[in-house]
BALOBA-1460 file (C-alpha; in Angstrom, 3 decimals):
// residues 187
<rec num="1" residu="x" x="114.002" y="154.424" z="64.270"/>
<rec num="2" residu="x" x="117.203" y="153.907" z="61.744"/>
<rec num="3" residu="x" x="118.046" y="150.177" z="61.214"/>
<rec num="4" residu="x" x="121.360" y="149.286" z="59.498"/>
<rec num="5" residu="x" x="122.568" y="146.132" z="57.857"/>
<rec num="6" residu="x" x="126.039" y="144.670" z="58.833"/>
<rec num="7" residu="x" x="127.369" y="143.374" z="55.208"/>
<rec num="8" residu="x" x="131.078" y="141.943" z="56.857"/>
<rec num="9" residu="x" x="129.731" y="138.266" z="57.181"/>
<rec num="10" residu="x" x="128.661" y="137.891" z="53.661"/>
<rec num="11" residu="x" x="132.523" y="139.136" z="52.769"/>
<rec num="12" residu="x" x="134.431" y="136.730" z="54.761"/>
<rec num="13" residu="x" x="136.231" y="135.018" z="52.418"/>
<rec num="14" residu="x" x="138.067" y="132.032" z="54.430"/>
<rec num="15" residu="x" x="140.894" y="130.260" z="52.496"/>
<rec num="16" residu="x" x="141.112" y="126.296" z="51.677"/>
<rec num="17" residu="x" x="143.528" y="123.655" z="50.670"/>
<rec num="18" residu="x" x="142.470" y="121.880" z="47.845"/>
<rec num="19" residu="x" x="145.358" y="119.574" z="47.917"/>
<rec num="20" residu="x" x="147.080" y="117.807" z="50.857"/>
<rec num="21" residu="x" x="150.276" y="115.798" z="50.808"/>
<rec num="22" residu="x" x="149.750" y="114.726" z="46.560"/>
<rec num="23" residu="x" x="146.030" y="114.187" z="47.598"/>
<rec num="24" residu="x" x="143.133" y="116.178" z="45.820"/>
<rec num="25" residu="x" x="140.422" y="117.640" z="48.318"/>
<rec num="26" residu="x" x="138.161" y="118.716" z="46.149"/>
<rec num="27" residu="x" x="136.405" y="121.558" z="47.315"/>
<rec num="28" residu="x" x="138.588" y="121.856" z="49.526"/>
<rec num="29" residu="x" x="138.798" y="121.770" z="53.744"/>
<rec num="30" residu="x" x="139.065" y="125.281" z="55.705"/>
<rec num="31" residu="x" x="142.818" y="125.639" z="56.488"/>
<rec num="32" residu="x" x="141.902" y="126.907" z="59.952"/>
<rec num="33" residu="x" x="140.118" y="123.730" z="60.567"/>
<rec num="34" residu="x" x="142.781" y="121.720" z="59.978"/>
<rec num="35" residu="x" x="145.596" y="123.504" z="61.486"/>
<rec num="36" residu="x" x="143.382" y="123.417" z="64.486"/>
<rec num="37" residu="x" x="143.179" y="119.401" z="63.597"/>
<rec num="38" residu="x" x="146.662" y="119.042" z="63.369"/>
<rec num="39" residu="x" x="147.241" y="120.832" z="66.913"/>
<rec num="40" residu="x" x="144.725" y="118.692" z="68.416"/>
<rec num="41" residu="x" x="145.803" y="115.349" z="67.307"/>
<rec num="42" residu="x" x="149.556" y="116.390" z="68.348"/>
<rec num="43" residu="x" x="148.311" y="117.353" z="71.938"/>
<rec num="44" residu="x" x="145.610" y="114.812" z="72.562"/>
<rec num="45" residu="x" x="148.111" y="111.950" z="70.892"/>
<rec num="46" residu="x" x="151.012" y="112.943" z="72.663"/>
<rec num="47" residu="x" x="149.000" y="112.894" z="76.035"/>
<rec num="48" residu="x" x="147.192" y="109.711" z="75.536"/>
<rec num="49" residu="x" x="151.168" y="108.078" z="74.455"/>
<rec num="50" residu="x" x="152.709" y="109.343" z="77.212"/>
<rec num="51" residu="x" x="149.954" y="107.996" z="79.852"/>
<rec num="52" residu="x" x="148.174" y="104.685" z="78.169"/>
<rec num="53" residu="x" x="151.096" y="104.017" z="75.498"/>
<rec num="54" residu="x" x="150.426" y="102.681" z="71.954"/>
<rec num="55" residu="x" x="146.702" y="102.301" z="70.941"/>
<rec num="56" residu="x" x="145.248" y="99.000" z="70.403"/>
<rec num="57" residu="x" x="142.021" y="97.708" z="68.739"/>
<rec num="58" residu="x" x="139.717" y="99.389" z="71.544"/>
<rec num="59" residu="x" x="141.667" y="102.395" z="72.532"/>
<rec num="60" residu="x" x="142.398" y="103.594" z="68.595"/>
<rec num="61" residu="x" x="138.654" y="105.298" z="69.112"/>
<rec num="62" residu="x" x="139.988" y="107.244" z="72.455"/>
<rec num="63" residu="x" x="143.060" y="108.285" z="70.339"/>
<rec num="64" residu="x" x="140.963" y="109.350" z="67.376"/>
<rec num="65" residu="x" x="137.421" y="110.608" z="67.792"/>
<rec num="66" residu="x" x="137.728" y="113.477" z="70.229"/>
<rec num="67" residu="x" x="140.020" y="115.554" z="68.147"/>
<rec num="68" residu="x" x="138.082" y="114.670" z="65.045"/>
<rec num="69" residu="x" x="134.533" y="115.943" z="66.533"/>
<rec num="70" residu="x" x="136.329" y="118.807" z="68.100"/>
<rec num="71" residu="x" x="137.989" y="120.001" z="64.796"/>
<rec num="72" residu="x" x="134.579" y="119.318" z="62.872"/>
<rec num="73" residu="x" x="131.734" y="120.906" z="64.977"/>
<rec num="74" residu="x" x="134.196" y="123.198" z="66.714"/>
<rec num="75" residu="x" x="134.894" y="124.862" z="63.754"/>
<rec num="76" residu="x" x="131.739" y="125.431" z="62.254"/>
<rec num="77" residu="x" x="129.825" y="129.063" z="62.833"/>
<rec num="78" residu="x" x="127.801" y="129.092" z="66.047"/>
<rec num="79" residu="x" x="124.026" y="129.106" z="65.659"/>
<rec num="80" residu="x" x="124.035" y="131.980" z="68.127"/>
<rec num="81" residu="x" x="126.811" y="134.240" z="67.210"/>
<rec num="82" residu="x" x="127.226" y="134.199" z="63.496"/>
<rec num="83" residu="x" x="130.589" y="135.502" z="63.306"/>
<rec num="84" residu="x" x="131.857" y="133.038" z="65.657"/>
<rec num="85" residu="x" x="132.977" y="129.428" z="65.666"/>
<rec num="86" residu="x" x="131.261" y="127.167" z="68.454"/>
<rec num="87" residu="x" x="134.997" y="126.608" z="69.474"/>
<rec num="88" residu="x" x="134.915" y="129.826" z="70.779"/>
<rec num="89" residu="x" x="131.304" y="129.782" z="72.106"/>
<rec num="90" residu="x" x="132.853" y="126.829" z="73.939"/>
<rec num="91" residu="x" x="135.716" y="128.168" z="75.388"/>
<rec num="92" residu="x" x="133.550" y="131.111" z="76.792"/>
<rec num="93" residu="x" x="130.894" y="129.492" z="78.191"/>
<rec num="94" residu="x" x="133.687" y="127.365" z="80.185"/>
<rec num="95" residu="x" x="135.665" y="130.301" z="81.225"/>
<rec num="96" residu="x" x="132.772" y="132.327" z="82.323"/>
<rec num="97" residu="x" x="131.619" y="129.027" z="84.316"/>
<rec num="98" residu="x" x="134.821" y="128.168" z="86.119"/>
<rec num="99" residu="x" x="135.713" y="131.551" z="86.227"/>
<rec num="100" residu="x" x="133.502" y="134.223" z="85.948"/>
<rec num="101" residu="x" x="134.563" y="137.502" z="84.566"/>
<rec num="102" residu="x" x="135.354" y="140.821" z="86.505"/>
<rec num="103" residu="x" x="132.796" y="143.513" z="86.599"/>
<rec num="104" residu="x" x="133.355" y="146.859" z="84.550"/>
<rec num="105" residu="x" x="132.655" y="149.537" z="87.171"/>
<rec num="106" residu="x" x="132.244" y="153.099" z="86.465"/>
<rec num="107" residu="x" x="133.831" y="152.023" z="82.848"/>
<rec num="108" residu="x" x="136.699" y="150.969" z="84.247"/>
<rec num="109" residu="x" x="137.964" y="153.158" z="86.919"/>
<rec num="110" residu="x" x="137.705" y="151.686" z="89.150"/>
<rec num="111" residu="x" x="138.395" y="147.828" z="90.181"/>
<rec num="112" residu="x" x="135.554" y="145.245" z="90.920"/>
<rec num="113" residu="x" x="136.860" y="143.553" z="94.158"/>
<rec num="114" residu="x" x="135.678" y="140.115" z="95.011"/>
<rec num="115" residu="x" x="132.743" y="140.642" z="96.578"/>
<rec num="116" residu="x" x="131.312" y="142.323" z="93.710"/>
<rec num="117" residu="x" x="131.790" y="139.217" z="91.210"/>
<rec num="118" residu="x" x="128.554" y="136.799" z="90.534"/>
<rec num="119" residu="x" x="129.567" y="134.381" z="93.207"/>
<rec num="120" residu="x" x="129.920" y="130.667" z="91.212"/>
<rec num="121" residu="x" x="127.109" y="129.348" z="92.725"/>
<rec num="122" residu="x" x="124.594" y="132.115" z="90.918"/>
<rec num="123" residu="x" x="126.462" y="131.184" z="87.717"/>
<rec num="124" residu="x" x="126.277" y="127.853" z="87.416"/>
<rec num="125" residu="x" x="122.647" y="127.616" z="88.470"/>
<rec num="126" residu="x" x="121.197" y="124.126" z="88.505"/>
<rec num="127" residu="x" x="123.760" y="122.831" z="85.943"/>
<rec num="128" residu="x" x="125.977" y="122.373" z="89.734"/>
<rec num="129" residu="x" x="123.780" y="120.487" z="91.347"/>
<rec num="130" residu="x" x="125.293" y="117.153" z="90.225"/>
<rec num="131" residu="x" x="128.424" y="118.218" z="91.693"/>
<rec num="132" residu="x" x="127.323" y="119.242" z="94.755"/>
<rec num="133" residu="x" x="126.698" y="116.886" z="97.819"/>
<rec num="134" residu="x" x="123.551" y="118.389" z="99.259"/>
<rec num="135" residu="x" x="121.824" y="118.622" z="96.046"/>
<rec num="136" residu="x" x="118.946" y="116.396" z="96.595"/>
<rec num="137" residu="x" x="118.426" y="118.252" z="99.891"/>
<rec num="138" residu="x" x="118.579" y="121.583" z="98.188"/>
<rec num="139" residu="x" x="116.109" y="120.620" z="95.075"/>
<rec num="140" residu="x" x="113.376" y="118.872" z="97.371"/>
<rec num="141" residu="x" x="113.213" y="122.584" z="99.575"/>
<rec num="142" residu="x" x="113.419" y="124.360" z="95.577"/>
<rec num="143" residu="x" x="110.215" y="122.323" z="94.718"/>
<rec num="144" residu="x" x="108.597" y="122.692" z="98.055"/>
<rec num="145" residu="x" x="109.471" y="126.766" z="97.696"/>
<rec num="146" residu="x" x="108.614" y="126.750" z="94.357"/>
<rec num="147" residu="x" x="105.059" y="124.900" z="95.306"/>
<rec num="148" residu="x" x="101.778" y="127.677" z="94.161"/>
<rec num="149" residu="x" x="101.614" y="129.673" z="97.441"/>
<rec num="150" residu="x" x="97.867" y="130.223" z="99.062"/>
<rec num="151" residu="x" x="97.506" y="133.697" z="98.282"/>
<rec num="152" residu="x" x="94.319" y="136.103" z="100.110"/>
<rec num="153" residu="x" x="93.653" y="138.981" z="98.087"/>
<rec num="154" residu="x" x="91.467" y="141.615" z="98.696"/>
<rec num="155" residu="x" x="89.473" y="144.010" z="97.255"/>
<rec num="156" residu="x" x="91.377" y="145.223" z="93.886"/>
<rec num="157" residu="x" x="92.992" y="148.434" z="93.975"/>
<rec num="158" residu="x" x="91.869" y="150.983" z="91.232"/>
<rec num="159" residu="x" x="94.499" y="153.110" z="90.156"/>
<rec num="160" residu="x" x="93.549" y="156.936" z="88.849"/>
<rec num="161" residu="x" x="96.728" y="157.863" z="87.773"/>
<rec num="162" residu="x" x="96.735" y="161.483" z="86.171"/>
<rec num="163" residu="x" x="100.162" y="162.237" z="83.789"/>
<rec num="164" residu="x" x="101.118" y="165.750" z="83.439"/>
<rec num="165" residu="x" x="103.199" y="167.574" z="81.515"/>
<rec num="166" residu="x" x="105.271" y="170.771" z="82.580"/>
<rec num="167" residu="x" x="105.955" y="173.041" z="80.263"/>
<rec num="168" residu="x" x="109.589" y="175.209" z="80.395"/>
<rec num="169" residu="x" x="107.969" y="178.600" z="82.569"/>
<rec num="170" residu="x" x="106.070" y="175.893" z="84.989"/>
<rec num="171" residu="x" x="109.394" y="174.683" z="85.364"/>
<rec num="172" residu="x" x="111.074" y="178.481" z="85.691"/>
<rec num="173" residu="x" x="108.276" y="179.202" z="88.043"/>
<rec num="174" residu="x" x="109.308" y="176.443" z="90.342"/>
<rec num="175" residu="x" x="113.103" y="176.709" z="90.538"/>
<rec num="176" residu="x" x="112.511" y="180.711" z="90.496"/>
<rec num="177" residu="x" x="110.413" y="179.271" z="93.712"/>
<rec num="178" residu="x" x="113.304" y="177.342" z="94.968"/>
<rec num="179" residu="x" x="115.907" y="179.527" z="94.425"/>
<rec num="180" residu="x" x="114.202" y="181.912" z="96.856"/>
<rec num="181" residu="x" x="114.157" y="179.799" z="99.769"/>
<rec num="182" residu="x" x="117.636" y="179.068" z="99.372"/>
<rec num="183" residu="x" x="119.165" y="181.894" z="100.514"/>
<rec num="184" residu="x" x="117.043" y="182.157" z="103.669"/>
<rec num="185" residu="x" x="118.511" y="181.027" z="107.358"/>
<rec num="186" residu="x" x="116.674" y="179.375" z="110.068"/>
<rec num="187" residu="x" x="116.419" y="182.117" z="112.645"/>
């Protein structure tokens, strides 16, 4: 069995600013991370003016953390998929919650219609159950399905299972055999 070795992570070169309004960065921060800062803070800023108004002493956290944590972890590569940010991991994990995703039949010829979708329910799994009012009905039957049946066995089965292998004039012989009987008629 081949194996091959994907070399375009170790050449992604991402660029940096090392210097920010007269301000030396050092190193310098990834210019994706803080463009995606920049939108975040305008967004989350201009939501939190418009509905609570200026921040004080206790709000100035609401107004600042979020977008912070969001540009810092967000943007770092995601333990599971190395070539992507957990921003993105994020995002699709949510989508595919709320949403779900549409089924590729017969590679794409044909439309999935509704009833062929993982209902939500399947999807979210026991993550829902918080949201849901019968939940502590529903888990106390889980745990009482879930409970070590009482199984009766018998005696155990021994399997003599013989492989064999056909060889190209067995196989002639039997479609020669087949192709006989198909041109006869019931009579």
């Amino acid at each position: 069995m081949r194996q091959g070795t994907v070399y375009t992570r170790h050449f992604d070169i991402e660029s940096r600013q090392h210097e920010l309004l007269g301000i030396d960065l050092g190193e310098g921060a990834p210019r994706r991370a803080l463009v995606l800062g920049a939108v975040l803070y305008v967004v989350w800023t201009g939501g939190l003016l418009l509905l609570l108004g200026l921040p004080g002493r206790a709000t100035f956290t609401l107004y600042f953390l979020p977008p912070l944590l969001i540009a810092v972890i967000g943007t770092q590569r995601s333990r599971k998929n190395d070539r992507r940010w957990n921003l993105t991991l994020w995002t699709l994990s949510g989508r595919y919650l709320l949403f779900g995703h549409r089924p590729i039949i017969c590679g794409g010829r044909r439309t999935a219609s509704r009833t062929e979708w993982i209902p939500r329910r399947d999807r979210w799994g026991t993550k829902g159950d918080g949201l849901r009012r019968e939940s502590v009905r529903r888990r106390r039957e889980y745990e009482a399905e879930t409970q070590e049946p009482v199984t009766v066995s018998g005696v155990p089965l021994e399997l003599a299972a013989r492989p064999r292998l056909y060889g190209p004039d067995a196989v002639y012989q039997a479609r020669a055999r087949r192709g006989s009987t198909k041109g006869r008629t019931a009579s």
